[in-house]
C-alpha positions as semicolon CSV with decimal commas, in nm:
position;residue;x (nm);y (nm);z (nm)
1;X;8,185;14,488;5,950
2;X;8,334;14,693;6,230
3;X;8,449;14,456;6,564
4;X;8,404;14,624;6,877
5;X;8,683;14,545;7,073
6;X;8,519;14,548;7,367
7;X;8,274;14,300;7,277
8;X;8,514;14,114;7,163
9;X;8,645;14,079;7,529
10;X;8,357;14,061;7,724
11;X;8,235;13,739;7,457
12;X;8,602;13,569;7,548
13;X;8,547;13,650;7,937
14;X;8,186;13,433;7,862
15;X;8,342;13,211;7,703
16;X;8,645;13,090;7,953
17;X;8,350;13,111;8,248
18;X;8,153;12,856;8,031
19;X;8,454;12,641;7,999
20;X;8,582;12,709;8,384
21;X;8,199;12,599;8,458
22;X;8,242;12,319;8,233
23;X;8,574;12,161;8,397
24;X;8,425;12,236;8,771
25;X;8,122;12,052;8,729
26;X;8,279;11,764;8,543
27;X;8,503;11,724;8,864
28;X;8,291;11,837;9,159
29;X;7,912;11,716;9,057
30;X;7,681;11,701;9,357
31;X;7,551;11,384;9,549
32;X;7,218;11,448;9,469
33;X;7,083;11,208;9,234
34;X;7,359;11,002;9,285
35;X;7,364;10,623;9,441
36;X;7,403;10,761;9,742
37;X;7,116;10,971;9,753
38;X;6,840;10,763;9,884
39;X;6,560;11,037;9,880
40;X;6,267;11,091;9,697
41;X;6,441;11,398;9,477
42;X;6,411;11,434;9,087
43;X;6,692;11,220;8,922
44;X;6,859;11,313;8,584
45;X;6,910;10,961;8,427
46;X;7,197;11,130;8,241
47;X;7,412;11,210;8,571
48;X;7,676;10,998;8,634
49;X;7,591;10,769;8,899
50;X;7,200;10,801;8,834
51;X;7,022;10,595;9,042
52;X;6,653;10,502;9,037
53;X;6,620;10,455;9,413
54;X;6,420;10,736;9,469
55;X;6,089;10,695;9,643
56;X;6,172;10,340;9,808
57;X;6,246;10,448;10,170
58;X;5,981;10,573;10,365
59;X;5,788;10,654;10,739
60;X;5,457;10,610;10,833
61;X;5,274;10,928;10,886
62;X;4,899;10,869;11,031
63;X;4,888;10,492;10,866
64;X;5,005;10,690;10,508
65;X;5,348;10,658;10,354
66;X;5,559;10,988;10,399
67;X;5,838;10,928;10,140
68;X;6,191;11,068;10,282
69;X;6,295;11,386;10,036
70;X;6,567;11,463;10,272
71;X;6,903;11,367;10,105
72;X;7,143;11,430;10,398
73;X;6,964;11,253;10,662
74;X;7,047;10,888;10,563
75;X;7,433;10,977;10,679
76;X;7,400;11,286;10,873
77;X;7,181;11,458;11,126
78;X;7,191;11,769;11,319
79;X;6,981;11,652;11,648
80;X;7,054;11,321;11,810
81;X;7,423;11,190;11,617
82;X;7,627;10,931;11,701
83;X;7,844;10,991;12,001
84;X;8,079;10,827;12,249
85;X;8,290;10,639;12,030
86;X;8,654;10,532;12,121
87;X;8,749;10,611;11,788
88;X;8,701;10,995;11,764
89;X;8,684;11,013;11,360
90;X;8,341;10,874;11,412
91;X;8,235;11,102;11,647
92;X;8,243;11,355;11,375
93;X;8,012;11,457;11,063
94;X;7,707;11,423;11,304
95;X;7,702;11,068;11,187
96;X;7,355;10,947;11,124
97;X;7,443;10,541;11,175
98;X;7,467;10,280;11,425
99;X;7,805;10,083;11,395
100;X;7,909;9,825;11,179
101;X;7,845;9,473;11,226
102;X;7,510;9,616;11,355
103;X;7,239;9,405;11,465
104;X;7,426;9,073;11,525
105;X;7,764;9,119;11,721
106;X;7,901;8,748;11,609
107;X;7,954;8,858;11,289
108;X;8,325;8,936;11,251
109;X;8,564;9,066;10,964
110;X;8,853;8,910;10,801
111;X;9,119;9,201;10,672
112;X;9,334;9,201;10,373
113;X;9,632;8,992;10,473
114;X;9,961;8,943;10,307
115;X;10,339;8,838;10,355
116;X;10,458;9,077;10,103
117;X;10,291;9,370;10,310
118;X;10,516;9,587;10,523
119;X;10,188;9,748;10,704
120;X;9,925;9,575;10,903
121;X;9,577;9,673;10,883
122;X;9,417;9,689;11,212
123;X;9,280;9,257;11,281
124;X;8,935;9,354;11,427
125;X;8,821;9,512;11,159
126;X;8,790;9,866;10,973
127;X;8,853;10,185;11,161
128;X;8,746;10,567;11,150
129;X;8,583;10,673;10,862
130;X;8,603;10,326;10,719
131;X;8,350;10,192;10,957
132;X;8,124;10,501;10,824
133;X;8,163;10,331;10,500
134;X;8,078;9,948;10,629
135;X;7,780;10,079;10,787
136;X;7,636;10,059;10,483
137;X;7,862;9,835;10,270
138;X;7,926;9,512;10,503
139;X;7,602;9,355;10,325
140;X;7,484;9,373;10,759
141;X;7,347;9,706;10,818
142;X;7,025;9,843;10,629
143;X;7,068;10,152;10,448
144;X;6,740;10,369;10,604
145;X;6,512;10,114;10,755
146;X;6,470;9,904;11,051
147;X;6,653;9,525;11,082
148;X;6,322;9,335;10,983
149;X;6,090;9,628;11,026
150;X;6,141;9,618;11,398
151;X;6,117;9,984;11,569
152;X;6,371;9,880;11,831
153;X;6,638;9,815;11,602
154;X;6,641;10,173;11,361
155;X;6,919;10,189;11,105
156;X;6,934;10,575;11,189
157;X;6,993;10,714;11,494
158;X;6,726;10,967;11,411
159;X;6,460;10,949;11,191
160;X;6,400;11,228;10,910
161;X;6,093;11,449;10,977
162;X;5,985;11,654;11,275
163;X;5,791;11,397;11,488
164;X;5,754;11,087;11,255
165;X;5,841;10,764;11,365
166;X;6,176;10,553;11,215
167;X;6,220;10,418;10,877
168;X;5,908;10,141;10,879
169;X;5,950;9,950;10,566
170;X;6,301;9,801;10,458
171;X;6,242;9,690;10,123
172;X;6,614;9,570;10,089
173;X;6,532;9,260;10,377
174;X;6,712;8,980;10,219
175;X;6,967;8,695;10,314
176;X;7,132;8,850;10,544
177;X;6,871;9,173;10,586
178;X;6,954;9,486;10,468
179;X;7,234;9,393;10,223
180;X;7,249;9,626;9,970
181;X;7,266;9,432;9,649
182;X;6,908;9,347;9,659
183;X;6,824;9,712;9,543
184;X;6,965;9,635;9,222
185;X;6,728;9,467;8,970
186;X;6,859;9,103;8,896
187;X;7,158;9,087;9,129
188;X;7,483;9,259;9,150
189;X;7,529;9,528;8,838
190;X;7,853;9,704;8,778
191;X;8,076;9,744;9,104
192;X;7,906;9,554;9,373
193;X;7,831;9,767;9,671
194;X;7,865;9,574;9,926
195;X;8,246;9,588;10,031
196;X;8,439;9,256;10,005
197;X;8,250;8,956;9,898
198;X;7,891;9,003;9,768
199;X;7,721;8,835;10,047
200;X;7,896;8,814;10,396
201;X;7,923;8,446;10,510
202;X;7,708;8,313;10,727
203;X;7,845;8,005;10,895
204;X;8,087;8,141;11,033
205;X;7,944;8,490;11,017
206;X;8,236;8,663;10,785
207;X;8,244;8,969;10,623
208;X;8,525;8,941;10,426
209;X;8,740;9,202;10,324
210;X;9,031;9,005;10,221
211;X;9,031;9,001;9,877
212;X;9,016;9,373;9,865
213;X;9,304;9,704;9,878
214;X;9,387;9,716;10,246
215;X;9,268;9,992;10,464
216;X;9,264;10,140;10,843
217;X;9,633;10,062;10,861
218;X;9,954;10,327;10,927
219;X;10,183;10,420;10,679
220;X;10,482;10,171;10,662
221;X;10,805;10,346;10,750
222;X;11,137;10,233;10,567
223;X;10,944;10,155;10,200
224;X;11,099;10,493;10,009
225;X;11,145;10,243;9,723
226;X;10,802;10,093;9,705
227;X;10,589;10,337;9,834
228;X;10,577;10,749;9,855
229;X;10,294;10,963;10,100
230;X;10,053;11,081;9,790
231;X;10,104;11,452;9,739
232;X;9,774;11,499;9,577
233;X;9,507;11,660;9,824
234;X;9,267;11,448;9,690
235;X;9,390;11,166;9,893
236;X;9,334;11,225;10,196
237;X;9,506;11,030;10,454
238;X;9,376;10,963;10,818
239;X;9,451;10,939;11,216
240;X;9,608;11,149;11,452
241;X;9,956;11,074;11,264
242;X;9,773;11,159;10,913
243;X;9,916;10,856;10,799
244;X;9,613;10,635;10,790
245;X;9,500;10,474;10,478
246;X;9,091;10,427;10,456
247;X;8,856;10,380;10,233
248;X;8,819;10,779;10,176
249;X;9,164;10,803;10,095
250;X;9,047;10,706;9,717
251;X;8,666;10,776;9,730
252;X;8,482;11,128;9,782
253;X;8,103;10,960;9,903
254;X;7,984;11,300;9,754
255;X;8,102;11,286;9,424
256;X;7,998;11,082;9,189
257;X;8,249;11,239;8,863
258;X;8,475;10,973;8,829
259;X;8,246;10,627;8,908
260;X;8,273;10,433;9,186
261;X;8,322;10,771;9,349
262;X;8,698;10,809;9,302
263;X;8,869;11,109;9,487
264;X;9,098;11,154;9,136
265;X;9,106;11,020;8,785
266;X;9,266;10,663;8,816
267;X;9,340;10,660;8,375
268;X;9,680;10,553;8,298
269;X;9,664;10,423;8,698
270;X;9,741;10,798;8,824
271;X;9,562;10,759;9,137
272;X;9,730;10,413;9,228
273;X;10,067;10,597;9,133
274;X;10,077;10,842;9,341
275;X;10,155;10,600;9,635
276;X;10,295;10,285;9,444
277;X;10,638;10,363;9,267
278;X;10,605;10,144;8,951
């Protein structure tokens, strides 16, 4: 059988795009479907990070349900963000949230503390794209809905949909409301997502982030030994110095390739070596 050469190249040039297409979707998959997309879209239960949330947040539209299929909105919104912070890293991303602790101020966070630590993470709590994080994760603030289905207290700063009034059911209300972990069936499954401890104390009102990697703090000077600045781009670090660790230094929140949403492959503890000389 005669082999035509050039079909011989044009089959190879299919075949490396298949494999190039291959590799870039293993490592760049899309938030959709994922477990932190909260709309009403089709899910693939074969996607990493599949979620069966879909179709649990909605708003009332003349006394009917109108179930969100907006995937963006529970983080993001073009009319009406988030504004005026002193911390200018939440002032970007047209930030969708109210702050973290959200509804009740006495709640307070306990940082990762330790005497073998050459940084300090900032005392009062998470800062700049960490508190975008927490206003989800501290186990406080309701993902989409209002604190106890009251209309003066919306989750989102705008609600999706041309006209339509905020979020009106909260079906995660639990002890504290809006915690995440009551959206999974039967408790806590895999990584918990609430940040810290499962449930935030209540007495005192503590959400605890002690006995987890320390964030919102500068890079320690003087620790060539110990520690190096990452040199991957994946890790991205934060503040006007660029020296900030936070909680997006090791997650991407919009992709789900590498569960819980790791910015690199952590096998063999790459990711954790590239700052940690071990």
């Amino acid at each position: 059988m005669k082999i035509n050469k050039g079909m011989v190249v044009l089959t190879s040039v299919v075949i490396a795009c298949a494999l190039l297409s291959m590799v870039g979707s293993a490592y760049a998959l899309s938030i959709v479907g994922s477990k932190h997309d909260f709309s009403d879209s089709p899910r693939n239960p074969t996607d990493p990070g599949y979620t069966n949330f879909a179709g649990i947040f909605y708003t009332v539209v003349n006394g009917s349900p109108f179930y969100i299929n907006e995937v963006c909105v529970f983080c993001h919104t073009p009319h009406g963000a988030s504004k005026g912070n002193a911390d200018a890293e939440l002032n970007q991303f047209l930030w969708n949230r109210v702050n973290s602790p959200n509804y009740n101020s006495t709640f307070t966070y306990q940082m990762y503390s330790s005497s073998s630590m050459s940084a300090t993470p900032n005392p009062t709590g998470p800062t700049g794209v960490s508190m975008m994080c927490m206003s989800c994760h501290d186990g406080i603030t309701s993902i989409a809905a209002n604190y106890n289905n009251d209309s003066l207290k919306p989750t989102l700063m705008n609600a999706p949909g041309s006209g339509n009034p905020v979020v009106a059911v909260d079906p995660m209300l639990g002890t504290p409301p809006g915690a995440i972990y009551n959206a999974y069936a039967g408790g806590i499954t895999g990584w918990g997502p609430n940040i810290g401890d499962a449930t935030p104390t209540i007495n005192p009102k503590v959400i605890n982030l002690s006995n987890d990697h320390p964030i919102s703090f500068e890079w320690p000077n003087g620790m060539t030994t110990e520690l190096q600045l990452p040199t991957d781009p994946r890790l991205r670090l934060f503040g006007t110095s660029k020296k900030r660790v936070e909680c997006a230094t090791c997650h991407n929140v919009h992709d789900p390739a590498i569960p819980p949403f790791l910015a690199m492959d952590n096998s063999y503890s790459l990711m954790c070596r590239q700052c940690h000389i071990k």
